[in-house]
C-alpha positions in Angstrom: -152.8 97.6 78.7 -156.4 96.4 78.4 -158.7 98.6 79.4 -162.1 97.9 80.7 -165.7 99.8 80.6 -168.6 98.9 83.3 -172.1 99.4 82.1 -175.8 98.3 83.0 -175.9 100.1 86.3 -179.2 102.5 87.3 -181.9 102.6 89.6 -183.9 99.6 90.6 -186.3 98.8 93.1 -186.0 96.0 96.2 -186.3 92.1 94.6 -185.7 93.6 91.5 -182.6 92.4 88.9 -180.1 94.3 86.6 -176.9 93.0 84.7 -173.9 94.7 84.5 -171.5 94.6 81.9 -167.6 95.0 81.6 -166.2 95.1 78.0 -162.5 95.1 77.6 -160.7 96.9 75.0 -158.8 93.7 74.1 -158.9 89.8 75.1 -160.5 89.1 78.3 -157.6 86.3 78.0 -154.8 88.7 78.7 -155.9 88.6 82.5 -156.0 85.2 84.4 -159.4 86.3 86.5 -161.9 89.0 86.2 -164.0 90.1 88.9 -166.6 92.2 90.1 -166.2 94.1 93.3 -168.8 97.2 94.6 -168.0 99.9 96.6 -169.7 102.7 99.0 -168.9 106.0 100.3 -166.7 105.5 103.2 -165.5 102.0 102.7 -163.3 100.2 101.1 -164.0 98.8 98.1 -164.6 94.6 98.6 -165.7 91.7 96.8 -168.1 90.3 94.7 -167.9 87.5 92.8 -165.0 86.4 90.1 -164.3 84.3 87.3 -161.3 82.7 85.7 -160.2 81.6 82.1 -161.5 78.4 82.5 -164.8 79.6 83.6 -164.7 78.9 87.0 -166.3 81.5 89.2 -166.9 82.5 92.9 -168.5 84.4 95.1 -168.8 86.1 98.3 -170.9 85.1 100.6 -173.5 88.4 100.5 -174.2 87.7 97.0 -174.2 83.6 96.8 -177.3 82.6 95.1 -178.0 85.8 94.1 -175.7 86.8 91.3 -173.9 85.1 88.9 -170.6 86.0 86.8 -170.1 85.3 83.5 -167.8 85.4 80.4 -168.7 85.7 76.9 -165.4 85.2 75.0 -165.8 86.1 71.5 -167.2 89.9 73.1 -164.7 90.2 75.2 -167.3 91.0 77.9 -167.2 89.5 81.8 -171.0 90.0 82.6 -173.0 89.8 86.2 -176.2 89.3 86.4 -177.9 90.7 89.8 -181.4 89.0 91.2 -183.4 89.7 94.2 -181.6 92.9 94.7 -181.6 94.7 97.7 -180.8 98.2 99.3 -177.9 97.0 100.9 -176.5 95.8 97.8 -176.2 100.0 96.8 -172.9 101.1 95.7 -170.3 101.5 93.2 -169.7 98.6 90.9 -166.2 97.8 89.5 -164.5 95.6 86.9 -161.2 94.4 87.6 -158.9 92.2 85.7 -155.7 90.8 86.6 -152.6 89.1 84.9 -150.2 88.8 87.4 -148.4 92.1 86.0 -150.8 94.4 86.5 -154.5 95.0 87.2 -157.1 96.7 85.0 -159.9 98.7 86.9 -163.1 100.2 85.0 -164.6 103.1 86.4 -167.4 101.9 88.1 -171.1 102.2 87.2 -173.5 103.1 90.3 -176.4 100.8 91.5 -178.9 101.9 93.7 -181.8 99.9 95.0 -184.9 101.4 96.3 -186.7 99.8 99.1 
């Protein structure tokens, strides 16, 4: 199975940006979508924004205009760029990748904003 790594997470302060990265141990073609979703204590995990083969991408509403997924083939990396962050947008960040036989999670990287 392709396995996938989240990084670019940390500490930033209110309107500020970061940009996550996921980077997949193999194609990012073997799965049919790849997503962000986030995460915190207490809740269930929900989503964030997603992007197929084709390049296509959406998003949840809390984050439309905000954030923007992206793909870069040849690194096999699905990246997503954060902007006017805010302290509600704390949490766990996750990776996911699907292929209609299984799903690939990462382990999450942690963003916290400051206000």
């Amino acid at each position: 199975q392709v396995q996938l790594v989240e990084s670019g997470g940390g500490l930033v302060q209110h309107g500020g940006s970061l940009r996550l990265s996921c980077a997949a141990s193999g194609s990012i073609f073997t799965f049919y979508v790849m997503g962000w979703y986030r995460q915190t204590p207490g809740k269930q995990r929900v989503f964030i924004a997603l992007i197929n083969s084709g390049g296509a991408a959406n998003y949840a509403d809390s984050v439309k205009g905000r954030f923007t997924i992206s793909r870069d083939n040849a690194k096999n990396t699905v990246y997503l760029q954060m902007n006017s962050l805010t302290p509600e947008d704390t949490a766990v960040y996750y990776c996911c990748g699907k292929n209609g036989n299984y799903d690939s999670w990462g382990q999450g990287t942690q963003v916290t904003v400051s206000s």
